[in-house]
N, C-alpha and C positions, 0 to 999 in steps of 0.2 A: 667115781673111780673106786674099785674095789681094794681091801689093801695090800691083795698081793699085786695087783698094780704099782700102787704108789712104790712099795718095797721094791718095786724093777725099776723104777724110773728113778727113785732113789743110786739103788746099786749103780745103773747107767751113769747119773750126774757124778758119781764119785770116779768112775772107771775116765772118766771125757775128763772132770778136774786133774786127775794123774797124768795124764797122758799131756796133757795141757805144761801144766806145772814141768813136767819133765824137760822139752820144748824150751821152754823160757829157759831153763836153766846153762848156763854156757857151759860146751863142752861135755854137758849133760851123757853124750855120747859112749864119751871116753872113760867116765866118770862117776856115778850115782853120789848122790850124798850119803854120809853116816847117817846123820837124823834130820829131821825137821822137812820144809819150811815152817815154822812156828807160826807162820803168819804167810798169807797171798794175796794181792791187789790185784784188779782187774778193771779195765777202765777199755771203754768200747766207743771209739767218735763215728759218728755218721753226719753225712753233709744229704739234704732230702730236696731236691727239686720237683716242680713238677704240682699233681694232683694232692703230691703226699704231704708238700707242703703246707696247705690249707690249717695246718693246728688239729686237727680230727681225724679219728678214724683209723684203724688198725696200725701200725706204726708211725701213723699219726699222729697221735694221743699228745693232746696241752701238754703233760706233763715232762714229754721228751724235749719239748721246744721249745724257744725265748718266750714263755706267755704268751703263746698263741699267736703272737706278731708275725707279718709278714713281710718279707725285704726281698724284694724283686724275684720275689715266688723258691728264696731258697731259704732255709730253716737246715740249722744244726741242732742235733742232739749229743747227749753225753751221758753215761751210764756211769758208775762206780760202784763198784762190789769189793770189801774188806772180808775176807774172813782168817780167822784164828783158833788153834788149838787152846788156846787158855781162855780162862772165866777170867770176867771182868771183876774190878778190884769197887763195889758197889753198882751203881747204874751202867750198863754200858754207854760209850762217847766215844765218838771219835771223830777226828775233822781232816780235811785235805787242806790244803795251806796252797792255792795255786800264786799263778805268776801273776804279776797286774795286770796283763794283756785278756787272760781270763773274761775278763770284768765281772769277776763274779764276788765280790768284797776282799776280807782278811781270809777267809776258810769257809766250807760249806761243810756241815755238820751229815755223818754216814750213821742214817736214822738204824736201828736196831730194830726189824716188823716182829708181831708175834708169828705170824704164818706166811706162807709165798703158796700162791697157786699157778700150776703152772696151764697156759692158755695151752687145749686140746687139739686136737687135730681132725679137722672135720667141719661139718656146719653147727650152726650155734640152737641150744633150742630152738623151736616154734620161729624157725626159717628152715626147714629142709625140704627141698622141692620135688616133684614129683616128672614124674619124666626122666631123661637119661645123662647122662656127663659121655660127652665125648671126647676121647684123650686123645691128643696130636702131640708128638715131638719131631723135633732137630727143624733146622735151617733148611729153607730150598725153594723154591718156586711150587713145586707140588708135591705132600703130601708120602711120603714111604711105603714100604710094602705093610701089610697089618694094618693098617691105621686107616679106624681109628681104632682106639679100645674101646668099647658100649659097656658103660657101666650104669645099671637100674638102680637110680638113686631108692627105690621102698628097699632093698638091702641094705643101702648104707642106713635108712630110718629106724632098721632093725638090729644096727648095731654089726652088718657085716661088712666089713670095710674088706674090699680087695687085696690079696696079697701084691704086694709094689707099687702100690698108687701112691703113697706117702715115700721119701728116701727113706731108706735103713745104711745108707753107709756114709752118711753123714750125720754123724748126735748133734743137738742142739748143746752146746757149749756156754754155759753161762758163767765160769768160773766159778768162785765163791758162790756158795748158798748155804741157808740153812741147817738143808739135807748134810750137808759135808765139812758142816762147821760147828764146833761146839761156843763160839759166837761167831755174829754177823752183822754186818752193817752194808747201809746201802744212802746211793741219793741218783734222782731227784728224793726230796724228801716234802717234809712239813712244814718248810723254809721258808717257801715263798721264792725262793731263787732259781732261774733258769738259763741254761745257757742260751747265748746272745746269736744273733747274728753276723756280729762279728768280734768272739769269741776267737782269743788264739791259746793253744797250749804250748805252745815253744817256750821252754824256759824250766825254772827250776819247781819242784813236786817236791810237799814235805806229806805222808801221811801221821799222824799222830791221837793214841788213845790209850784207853785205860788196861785193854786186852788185846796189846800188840806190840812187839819191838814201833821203835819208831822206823818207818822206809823213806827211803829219799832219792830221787833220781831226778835227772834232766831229761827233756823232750828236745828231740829236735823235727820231730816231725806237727805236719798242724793237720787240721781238718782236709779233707780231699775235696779237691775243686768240684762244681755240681759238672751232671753231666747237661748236656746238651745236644736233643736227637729230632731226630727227622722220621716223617713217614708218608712214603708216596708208593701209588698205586703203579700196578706194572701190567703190563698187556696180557698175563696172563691170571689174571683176577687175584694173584697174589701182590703184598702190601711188600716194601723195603724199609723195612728199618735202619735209621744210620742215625750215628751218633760219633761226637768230636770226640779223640783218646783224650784219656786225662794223663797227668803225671802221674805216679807211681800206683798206678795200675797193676793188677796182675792177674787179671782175667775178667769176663762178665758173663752174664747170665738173664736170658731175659723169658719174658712170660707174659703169658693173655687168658683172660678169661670175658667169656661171652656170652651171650642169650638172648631170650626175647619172654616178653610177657603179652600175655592176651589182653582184651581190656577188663576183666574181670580181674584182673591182676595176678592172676596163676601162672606161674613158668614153665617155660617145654623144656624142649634140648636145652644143655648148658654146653659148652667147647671150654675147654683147658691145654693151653698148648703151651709148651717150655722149647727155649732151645739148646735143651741138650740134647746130643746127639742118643744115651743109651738112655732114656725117657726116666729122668731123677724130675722128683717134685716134692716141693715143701721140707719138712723134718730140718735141717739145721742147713740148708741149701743156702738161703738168703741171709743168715747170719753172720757176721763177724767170723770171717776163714781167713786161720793162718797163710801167709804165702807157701809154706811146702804144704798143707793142703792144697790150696789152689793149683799148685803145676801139678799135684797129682792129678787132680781133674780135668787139667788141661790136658794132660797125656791120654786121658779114654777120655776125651770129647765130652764128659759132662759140663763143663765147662769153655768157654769161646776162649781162646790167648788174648794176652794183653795187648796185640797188635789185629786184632780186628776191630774192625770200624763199621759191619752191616750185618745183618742176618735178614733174609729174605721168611717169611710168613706165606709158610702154605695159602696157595687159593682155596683147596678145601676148606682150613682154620674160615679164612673170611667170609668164604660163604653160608658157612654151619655156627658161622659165630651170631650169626642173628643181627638185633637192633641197637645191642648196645655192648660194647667191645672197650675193654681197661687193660692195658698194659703196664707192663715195671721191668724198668732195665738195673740190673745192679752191676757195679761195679767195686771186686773185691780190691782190698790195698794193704800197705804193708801193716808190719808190728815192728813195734819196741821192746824189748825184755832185757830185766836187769834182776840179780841175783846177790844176796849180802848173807857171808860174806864172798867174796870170788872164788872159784874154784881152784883148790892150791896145787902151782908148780909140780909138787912130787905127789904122785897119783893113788901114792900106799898112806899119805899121810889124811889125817880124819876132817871131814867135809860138814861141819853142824850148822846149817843153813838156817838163819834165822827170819827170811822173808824173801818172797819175789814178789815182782811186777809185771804187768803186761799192759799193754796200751796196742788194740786193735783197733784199724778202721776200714769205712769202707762209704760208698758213695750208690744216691738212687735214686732215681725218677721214677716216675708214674704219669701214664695219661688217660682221660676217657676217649677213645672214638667212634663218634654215632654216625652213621650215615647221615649224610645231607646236612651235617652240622660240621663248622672246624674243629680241630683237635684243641680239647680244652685240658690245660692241667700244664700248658710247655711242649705240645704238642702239634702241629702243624698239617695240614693236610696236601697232598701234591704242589709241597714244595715250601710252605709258608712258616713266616717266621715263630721258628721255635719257642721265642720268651714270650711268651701270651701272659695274659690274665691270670693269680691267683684264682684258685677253683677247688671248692671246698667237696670231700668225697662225699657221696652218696651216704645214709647212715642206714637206710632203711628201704625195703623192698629187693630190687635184683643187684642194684651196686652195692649197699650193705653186706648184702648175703655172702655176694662175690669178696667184696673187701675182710668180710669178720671171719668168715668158714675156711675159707681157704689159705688164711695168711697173709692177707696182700699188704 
């Protein structure tokens, strides 16, 4: 990455932190602060069923999940990001202090990294395929006008990425970083601690360190229930996706990727198919989204409403998707945000904010399905039951490539 890159991507993550930060803030609206936050928390729960479950693998990764353990094929992760306007007073340190329910001891320690790299958008070295991506969007039995989009993966090998293949109106949002922090901390860390499987955050949050006001809030919300989906085949060679609504839901978003390999192990076509309606892919799409993002997307269709329960899969998608076909349904959810100190009464008097918080979540499966095989990952084929077997993702060849390149 070159570094008037990084300096954009930069700029970007400070522009997504403000806009964020402002958001959490109450009344924010009515209101701007005089100065600060001095300090901003960010804390992001995910509940992962499904393929994604397996401890591996693109949001997969041990590091997000109870040690790699598996409990009835669901796995939670938990992110935490501290950042602050002030230097630490010697080493930097700081610890979250959760609830007992946590089960995560006294505190878990927000390691200080020297650098963050941020994961690119694309395929990953010495996996880029040769042959074409075919782009499918939106829900339906068959396939829309345009579609598909033909896109010559030797351009993308050259460095020329299509304009609109990636979202551009959704930033990836990571809160706190580096880039926009003159300290930072973060965990999972060098602990050795991960969160559990049954792991609750409901309860009382003390954050506390050497370059920060101390923050304190209460949770009343916990991890989002998994999902649970179904996929059966329809008369006209298109698949139905369906899936149980969860509680505090507030939109989904679902997506496939496909192909096929020779036996010399070369890949042809690949298929990429989302169901959003105005064809958004990847960029900050499957991340931790606000709920007033979300109805915004629910309002132009890139998003499905928190009241659907199915999205029909092109019979084109399935039949150009080849011999081996991964799906991932997400399901966005609320946030919590809290603000010290509250914003005052009289709206002329001075606002010097010395920390926010933010606690986002959100809920996601994953499945593989191969012809002539059941649906592995939580995933079921004309009709069968959904809670299958843990199924650990592919790391390498066409489910790799699919899993690391693309985001999955």
């Amino acid at each position: 990455m070159t570094t008037k890159s990084s300096l954009h991507l930069s700029t970007l993550a400070v522009l997504a932190s403000s806009v964020a930060l402002l958001a959490a803030m109450p009344g924010a609206a009515q209101q701007k602060p005089s100065s600060g936050p001095v300090a901003r928390y960010d804390m992001r729960a995910g509940t992962i069923s499904g393929a994604g479950a397996g401890g591996r693998g693109g949001m997969g990764a041990a590091m997000m999940f109870g040690g790699g353990r598996r409990s009835n094929n669901v796995q939670r992760e938990l992110y935490l990001r501290l950042g602050s306007s002030q230097a630490a007073t010697g080493s930097p340190k700081a610890d979250h202090f959760m609830p007992d329910g946590a089960l995560l001891g006294r505190s878990v320690p927000l390691a200080t990294p020297r650098e963050e790299r941020v994961p690119p958008e694309g395929f990953p070295e010495g996996q880029r395929p040769k042959g074409r991506l075919l782009v499918y969007w939106g829900c339906g039995e068959h396939a829309g006008a345009g579609q598909p989009v033909v896109i010559d993966f030797a351009r993308l090998a050259a460095g020329q990425v299509p304009p609109g293949l990636w979202s551009s109106t959704v930033l990836r949002d990571w809160g706190p970083t580096i880039a926009n922090s003159r300290t930072f901390g973060r965990w999972p860390a060098e602990d050795g601690k991960f969160v559990k499987p049954g792991s609750s955050l409901i309860g009382a949050h003390r954050v506390a360190g050497n370059y920060s006001p101390e923050i304190s809030f209460t949770l009343a919300k916990d991890f989002m229930a998994p999902l649970a989906t179904r996929l059966r085949s329809l008369p006209s060679g298109s698949r139905l996706l369906a899936w149980d609504a969860i509680p505090d839901a507030t939109g989904y978003l679902a997506g496939l990727f496909g192909g096929s390999m020779n036996q010399r192990g070369e890949m042809g076509d690949m298929v990429m198919w989302s169901s959003s309606a105005t064809r958004q892919f990847g960029g900050g799409l499957e991340d931790w989204l606000s709920p007033g993002q979300v109805a915004g997307l629910v309002r132009d269709r890139t998003v499905l409403g928190p009241e659907k329960t199915s999205c029909a899969i092109p019979a084109e998608v399935i039949r150009d998707a080849g011999q081996f076909r991964m799906g991932r349904l997400t399901a966005f959810g609320p946030e919590e945000s809290f603000a010290y100190p509250p914003r005052p009464a009289n709206p002329k008097a001075a606002w010097n904010v010395q920390w926010t918080a933010r606690v986002r979540h959100k809920s996601s499966t994953s499945w593989m399905d191969m012809p002539g095989m059941g649906g592995m990952g939580g995933m079921g084929q004309g009709g069968d039951d959904p809670r299958g077997q843990p199924q650990e993702r592919p790391r390498r060849g066409l489910g790799g490539m699919l899993g690391g390149g693309l985001g999955f």
